[in-house]
SESEDO-487521 format. One line per 10 residues: number of its first residue (from 0); their letters; for each residue y, x negated, z of C-alpha. Coordinates in pm, whole numbers. Layout:
BEGIN
NUM	A	Y X Z; ... $
% end
This chain:
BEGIN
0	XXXXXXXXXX	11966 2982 16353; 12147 3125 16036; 11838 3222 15857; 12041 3432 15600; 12229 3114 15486; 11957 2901 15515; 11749 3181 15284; 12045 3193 15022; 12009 2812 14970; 11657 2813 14953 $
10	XXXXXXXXXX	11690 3057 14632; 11943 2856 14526; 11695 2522 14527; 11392 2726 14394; 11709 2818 14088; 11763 2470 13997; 11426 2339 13991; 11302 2640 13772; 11623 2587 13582; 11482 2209 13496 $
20	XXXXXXXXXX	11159 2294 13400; 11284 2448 13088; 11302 2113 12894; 10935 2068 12980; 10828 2438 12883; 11053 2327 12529; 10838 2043 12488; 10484 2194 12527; 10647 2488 12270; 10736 2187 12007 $
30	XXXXXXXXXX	10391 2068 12039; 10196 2354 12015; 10079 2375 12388; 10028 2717 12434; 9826 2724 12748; 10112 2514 12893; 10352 2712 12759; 10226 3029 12907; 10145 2846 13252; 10525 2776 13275 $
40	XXXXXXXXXX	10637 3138 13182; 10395 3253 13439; 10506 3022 13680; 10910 3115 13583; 10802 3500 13677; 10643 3406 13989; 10920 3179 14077; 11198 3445 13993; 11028 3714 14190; 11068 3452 14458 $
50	XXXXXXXXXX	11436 3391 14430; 11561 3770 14391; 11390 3879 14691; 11533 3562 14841; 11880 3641 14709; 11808 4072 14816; 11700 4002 15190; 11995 3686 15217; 12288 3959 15123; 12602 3832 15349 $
60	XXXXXXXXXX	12525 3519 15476; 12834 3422 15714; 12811 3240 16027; 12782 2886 16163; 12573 2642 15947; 12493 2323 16178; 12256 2037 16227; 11975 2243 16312; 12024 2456 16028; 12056 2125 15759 $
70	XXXXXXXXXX	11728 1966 15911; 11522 2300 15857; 11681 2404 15521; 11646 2022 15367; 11229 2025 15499; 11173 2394 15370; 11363 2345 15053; 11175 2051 14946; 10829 2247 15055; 10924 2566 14870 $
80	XXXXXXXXXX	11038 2375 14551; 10700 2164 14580; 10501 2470 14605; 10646 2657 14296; 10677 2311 14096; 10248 2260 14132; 10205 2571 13959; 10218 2447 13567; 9956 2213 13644; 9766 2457 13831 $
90	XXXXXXXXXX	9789 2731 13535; 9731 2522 13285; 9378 2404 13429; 9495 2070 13391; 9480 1991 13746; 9224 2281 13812; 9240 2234 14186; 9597 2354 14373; 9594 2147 14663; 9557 1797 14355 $
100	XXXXXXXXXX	9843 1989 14166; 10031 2003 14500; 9979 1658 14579; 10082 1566 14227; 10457 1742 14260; 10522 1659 14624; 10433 1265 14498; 10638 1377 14197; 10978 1524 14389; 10946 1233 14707 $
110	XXXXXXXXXX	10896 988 14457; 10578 814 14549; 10390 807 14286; 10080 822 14447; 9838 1037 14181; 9511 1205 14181; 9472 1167 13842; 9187 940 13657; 9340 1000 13325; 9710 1042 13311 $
120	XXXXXXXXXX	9681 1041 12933; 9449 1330 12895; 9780 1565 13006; 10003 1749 12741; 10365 1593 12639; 10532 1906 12862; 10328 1840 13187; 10356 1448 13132; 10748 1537 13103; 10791 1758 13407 $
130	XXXXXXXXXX	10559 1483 13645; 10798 1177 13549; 11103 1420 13582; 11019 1565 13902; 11066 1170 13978; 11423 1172 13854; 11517 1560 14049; 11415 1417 14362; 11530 1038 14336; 11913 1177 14410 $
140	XXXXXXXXXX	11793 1497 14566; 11742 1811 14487; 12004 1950 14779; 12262 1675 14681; 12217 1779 14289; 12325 2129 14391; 12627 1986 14620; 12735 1843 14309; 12716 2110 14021; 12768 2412 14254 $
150	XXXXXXXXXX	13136 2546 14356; 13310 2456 14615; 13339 2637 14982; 13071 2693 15231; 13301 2439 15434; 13235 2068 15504; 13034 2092 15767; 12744 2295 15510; 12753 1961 15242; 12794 1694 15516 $
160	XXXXXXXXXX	12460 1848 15717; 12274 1883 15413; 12313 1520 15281; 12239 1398 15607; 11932 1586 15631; 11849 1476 15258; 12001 1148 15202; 11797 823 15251; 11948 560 15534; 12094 553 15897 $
170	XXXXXXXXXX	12397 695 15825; 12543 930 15521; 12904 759 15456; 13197 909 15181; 13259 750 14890; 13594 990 14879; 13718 1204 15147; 13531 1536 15013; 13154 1545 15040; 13065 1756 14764 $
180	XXXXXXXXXX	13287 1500 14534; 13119 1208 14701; 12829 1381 14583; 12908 1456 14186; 13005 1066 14183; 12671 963 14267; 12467 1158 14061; 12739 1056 13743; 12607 679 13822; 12251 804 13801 $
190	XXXXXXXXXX	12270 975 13495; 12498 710 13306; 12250 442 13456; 11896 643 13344; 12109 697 13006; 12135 302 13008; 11762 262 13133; 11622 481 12771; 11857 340 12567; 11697 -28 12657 $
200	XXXXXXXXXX	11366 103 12685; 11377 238 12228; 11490 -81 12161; 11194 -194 12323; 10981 10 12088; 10880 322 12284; 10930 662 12158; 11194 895 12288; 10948 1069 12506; 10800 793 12669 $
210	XXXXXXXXXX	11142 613 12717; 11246 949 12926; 10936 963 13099; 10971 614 13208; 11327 564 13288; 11296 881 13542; 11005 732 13718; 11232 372 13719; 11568 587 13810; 11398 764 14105 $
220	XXXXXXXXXX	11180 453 14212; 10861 688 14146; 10658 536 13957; 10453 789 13740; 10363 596 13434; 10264 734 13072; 9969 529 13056; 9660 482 13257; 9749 84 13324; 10110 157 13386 $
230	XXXXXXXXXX	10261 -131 13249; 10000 -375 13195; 10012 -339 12840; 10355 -320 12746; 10564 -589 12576; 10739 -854 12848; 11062 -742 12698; 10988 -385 12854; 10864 -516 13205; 11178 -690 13223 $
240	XXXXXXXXXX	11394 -434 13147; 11215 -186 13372; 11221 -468 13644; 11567 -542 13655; 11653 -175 13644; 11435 -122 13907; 11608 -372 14126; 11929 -163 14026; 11830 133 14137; 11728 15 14475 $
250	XXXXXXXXXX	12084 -121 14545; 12332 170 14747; 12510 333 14474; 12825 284 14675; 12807 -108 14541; 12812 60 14203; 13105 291 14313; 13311 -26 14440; 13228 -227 14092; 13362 37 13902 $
260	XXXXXXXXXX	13702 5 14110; 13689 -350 14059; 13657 -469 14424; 13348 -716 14329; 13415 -937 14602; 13360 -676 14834; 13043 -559 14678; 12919 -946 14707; 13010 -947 15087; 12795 -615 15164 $
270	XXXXXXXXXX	12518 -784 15378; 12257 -518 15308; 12303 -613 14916; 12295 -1028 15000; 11944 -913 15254; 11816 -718 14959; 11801 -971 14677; 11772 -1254 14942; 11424 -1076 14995; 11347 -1030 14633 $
280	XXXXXXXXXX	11428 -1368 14582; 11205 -1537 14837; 10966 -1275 14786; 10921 -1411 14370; 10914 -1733 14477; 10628 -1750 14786; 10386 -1508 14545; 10509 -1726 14220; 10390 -2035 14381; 10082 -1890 14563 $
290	XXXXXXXXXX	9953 -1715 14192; 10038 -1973 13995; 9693 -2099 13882; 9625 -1748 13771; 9788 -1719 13494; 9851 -1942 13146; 10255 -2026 13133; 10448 -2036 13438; 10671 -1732 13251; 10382 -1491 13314 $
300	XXXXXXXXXX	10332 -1593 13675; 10695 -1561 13727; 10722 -1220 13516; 10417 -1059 13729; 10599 -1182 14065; 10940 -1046 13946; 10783 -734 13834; 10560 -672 14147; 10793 -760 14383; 11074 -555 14215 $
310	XXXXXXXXXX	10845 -266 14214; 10708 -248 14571; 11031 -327 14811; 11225 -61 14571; 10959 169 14674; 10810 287 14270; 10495 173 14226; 10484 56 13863; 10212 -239 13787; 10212 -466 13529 $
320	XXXXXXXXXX	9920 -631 13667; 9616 -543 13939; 9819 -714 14242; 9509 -612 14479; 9320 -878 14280; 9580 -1143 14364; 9546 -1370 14694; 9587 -1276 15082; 9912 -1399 15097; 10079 -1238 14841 $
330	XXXXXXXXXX	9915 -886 14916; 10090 -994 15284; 10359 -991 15135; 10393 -703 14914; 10278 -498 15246; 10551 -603 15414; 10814 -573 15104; 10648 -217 15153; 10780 -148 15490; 11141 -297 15445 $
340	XXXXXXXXXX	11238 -118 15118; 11509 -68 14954; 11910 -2 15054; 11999 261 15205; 12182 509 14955; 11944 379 14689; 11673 604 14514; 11423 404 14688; 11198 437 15015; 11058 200 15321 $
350	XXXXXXXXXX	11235 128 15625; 11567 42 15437; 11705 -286 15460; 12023 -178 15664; 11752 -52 15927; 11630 -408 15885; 11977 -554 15928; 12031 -341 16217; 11713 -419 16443; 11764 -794 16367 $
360	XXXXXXXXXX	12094 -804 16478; 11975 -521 16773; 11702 -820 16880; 11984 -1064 16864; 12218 -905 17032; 11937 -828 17369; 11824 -1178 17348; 12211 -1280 17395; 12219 -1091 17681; 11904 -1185 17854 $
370	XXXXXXXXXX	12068 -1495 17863; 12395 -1419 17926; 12414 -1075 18116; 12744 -1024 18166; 12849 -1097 17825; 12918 -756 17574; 12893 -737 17192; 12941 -485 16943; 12709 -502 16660; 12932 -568 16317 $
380	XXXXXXXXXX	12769 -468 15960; 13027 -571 15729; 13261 -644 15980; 13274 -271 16129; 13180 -174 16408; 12858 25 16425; 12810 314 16655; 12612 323 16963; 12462 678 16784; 12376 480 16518 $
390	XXXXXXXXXX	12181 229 16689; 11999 519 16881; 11934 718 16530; 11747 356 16398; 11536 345 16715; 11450 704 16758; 11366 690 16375; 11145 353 16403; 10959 516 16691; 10882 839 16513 $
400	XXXXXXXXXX	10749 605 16175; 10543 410 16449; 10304 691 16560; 10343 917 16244; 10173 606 16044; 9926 579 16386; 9854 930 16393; 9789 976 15993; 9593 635 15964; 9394 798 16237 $
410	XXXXXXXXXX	9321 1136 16080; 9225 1016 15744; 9012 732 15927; 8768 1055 15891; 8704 1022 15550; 8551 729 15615; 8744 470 15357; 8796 117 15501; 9052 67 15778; 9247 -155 15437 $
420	XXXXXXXXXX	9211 145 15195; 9331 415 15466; 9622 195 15612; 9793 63 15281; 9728 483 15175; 9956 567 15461; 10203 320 15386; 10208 416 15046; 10241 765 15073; 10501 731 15400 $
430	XXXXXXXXXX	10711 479 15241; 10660 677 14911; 10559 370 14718; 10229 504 14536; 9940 249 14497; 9834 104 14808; 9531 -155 14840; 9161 -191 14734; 8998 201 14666; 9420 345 14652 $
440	XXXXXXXXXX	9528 -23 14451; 9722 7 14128; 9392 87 13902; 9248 364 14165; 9434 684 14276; 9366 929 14589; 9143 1158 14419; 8851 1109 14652; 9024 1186 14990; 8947 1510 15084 $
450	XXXXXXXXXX	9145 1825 15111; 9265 1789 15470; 9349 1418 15396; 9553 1483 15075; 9751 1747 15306; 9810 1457 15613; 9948 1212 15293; 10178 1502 15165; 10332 1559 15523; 10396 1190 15474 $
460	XXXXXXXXXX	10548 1201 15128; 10763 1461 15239; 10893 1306 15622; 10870 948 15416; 11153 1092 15204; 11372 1332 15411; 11348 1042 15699; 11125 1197 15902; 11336 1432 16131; 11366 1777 15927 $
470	XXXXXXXXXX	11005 1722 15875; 10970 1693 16241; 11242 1957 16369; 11020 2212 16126; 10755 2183 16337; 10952 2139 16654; 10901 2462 16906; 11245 2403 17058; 11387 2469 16658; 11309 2830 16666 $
480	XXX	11383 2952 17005; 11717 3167 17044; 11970 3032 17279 $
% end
């Protein structure tokens, strides 16, 4: 295990994140927030103290950077930069308790959205900034923002492990032959896409700060709103807009990459895309038809439907209306828009619908079989080929979602919630989604599970968005031995 090298980029994550609270430390300063002012320069020292004796005891980091070393540095990153980006809220008193502040950042930086909060209104402009921003750091990644803006060397094999270990999906594929380039192109079609997202949102009437605040929570699929109701009283105008750039965002940003290089027809024939809005598509329609004596024109029933169903299979969480109120069916269906998710290579969570893709045409391929043994067949996504590791990856990965959502259900079963509260919590929080159903639902939040509960949904946050294995090779025995 290169722990030197592994130490190094830890300081270097814990850099960048203290780097990007500035804007929200600026903010509280504009607005005369002193106490949140001071909780960020405290945090800043605390966080620096951190990084140099990070940097000090790191001196010389050669050596061999593998697998191992990108599952354990992606999992203790995101821990570390969780841990140090709590503190604000902590210092400040406006989340007195630290485990609630911790929950709040790791929700922030997986984007889940889940909150603890009652009141999201009572918090200061600079706290309200860095919560919906911490949506927008981790939406790309954290690891894959400093792949990006850092230098080059370190070698290939450093930036390939580390977007594996970081980047949402079965497989991490090039855009262009270099990683780190691959990389800087992705997070250009975030920012020019939030850019697009804000500029939308002031026409819509918002203020500058509430535009920002919502277009990160939209660009990372969070979720954190600016308002207690999230969107349930904002204009239609804005819960369209946030909507259909919520559907954008949960697209692979390598459809975005082929558009700008004018190969649409290729980006049409990409069968995760045509599974994805097939979804959303039948999805609006089943809970249209199945609301549609709730509401009084059948442009509200479809706008709620559009807007629900956009929010929940990309994975944020926003509400324009209380969906746990609505009927059976179309909570069914939400739950299961839950699971599936969005594309892989997307800002969003769930399953992913290539995973999707993959076991369907895995089922079809062993039914085949049963029926005709002797016959063999590759499994084609987009007419390649996909590897027999890949296939193993999907099922291994399945598995381990299986009895991590068994074994959390199970431990914050304790708390004594209903089996529907504690199930669609788990969900929420693994597939980092945010409101769940009945005392979690889009008017609640998880302030009332206890402290060792709140620590079993952060573990989920955190495998829910590094796809589950650094999570799991952290805690693996077999990780730390010497060989």
């Amino acid at each position: 295990m290169n722990y030197k090298m592994m130490g190094r980029f830890v300081a270097q994550t814990l850099t960048a994140v203290t780097v990007l609270m500035l804007p929200a430390m600026i903010i509280s300063l504009c607005a005369g927030e002193m106490t949140v002012v001071y909780a960020f320069l405290l945090t800043f020292a605390i966080a620096g103290a951190l990084i140099a004796v990070l940097f000090l005891s790191c001196k010389g980091a050669p050596g061999v950077f593998g697998a191992k070393e990108g599952l354990v540095c992606a999992a203790i990153s995101w821990i570390v930069m969780s841990l140090v980006g709590s503190l604000p809220f902590w210092f400040s008193r406006e989340i007195p308790s630290y485990i609630d502040a911790f929950f709040e950042i790791v929700s922030g930086f997986t984007t889940t959205g889940a909150s603890v909060l009652s009141n999201v209104e009572a918090l200061s402009d600079g706290l309200l900034y860095w919560r919906s921003f911490s949506h927008w750091i981790g939406g790309m990644g954290v690891l894959v923002f400093l792949l990006a803006v850092s230098p080059g060397g370190k070698g290939s094999g450093f930036t390939l492990h580390l977007m594996r270990a970081e980047s949402p999906g079965p497989d991490v594929g090039k855009l262009v032959p270099k990683m780190r380039k691959t990389a800087t192109i992705l997070y250009l079609i975030y920012i020019v896409l939030t850019i697009a997202d804000i500029l939308f949102l002031l026409f819509g009437g918002m203020n500058l700060l509430e535009a920002a605040c919502t277009a990160f929570g939209t660009a990372g699929t969070g979720g954190f709103g600016v308002l207690n109701d999230s969107f349930a009283s904002y204009s239609p105008y804005l819960q369209y807009v946030t909507a259909v750039f919520m559907v954008l965002f949960g697209i692979n940003f390598s459809c975005f990459y082929l558009l700008l290089l004018r190969q649409i027809r290729g980006v049409f024939k990409d069968e995760e895309l045509r599974l994805y809005l097939g979804v959303i598509l039948v999805a609006v329609l089943l809970i249209a038809l199945n609301i549609w004596d709730r509401y009084a024109t059948v442009e509200e029933t479809f706008r709620h439907a559009f807007f629900q169903v956009s929010s929940i299979i990309t994975t944020t969480g926003f509400s324009s209306v209380d969906f746990d109120q609505w009927p059976a069916f179309s909570k069914g269906i939400l739950m299961v828009l839950m699971i599936i998710g969005a594309c892989a290579g997307s800002t969003g969570g769930g399953l992913k619908c290539s995973r999707v893709l993959l076991l369907g045409k895995v089922l079809r391929r062993n039914i085949r079989t049963l029926m005709h043994p002797r016959r063999v067949q590759a499994i084609r996504i987009n007419n390649r080929v996909v590897d027999e590791q890949v296939l193993d990856n999907t099922n291994a990965y399945l598995a381990a979602y299986v009895i991590l959502v068994f074994v959390s259900f199970m431990l914050i079963s304790l708390d004594n919630f209903s089996i529907g509260t504690n199930i669609s919590a788990v969900l929420a929080c693994f597939n980092n989604i945010g409101p769940g159903f009945e005392a979690v639902g889009p008017t609640c939040n998880f302030g009332s599970y206890s402290t060792f509960s709140k620590l079993v949904l952060c573990f989920d946050m955190l495998a829910g968005r590094l796809e589950v294995f650094p999570m799991l090779a952290l805690l693996s025995t077999g990780t730390w031995k010497r060989r």
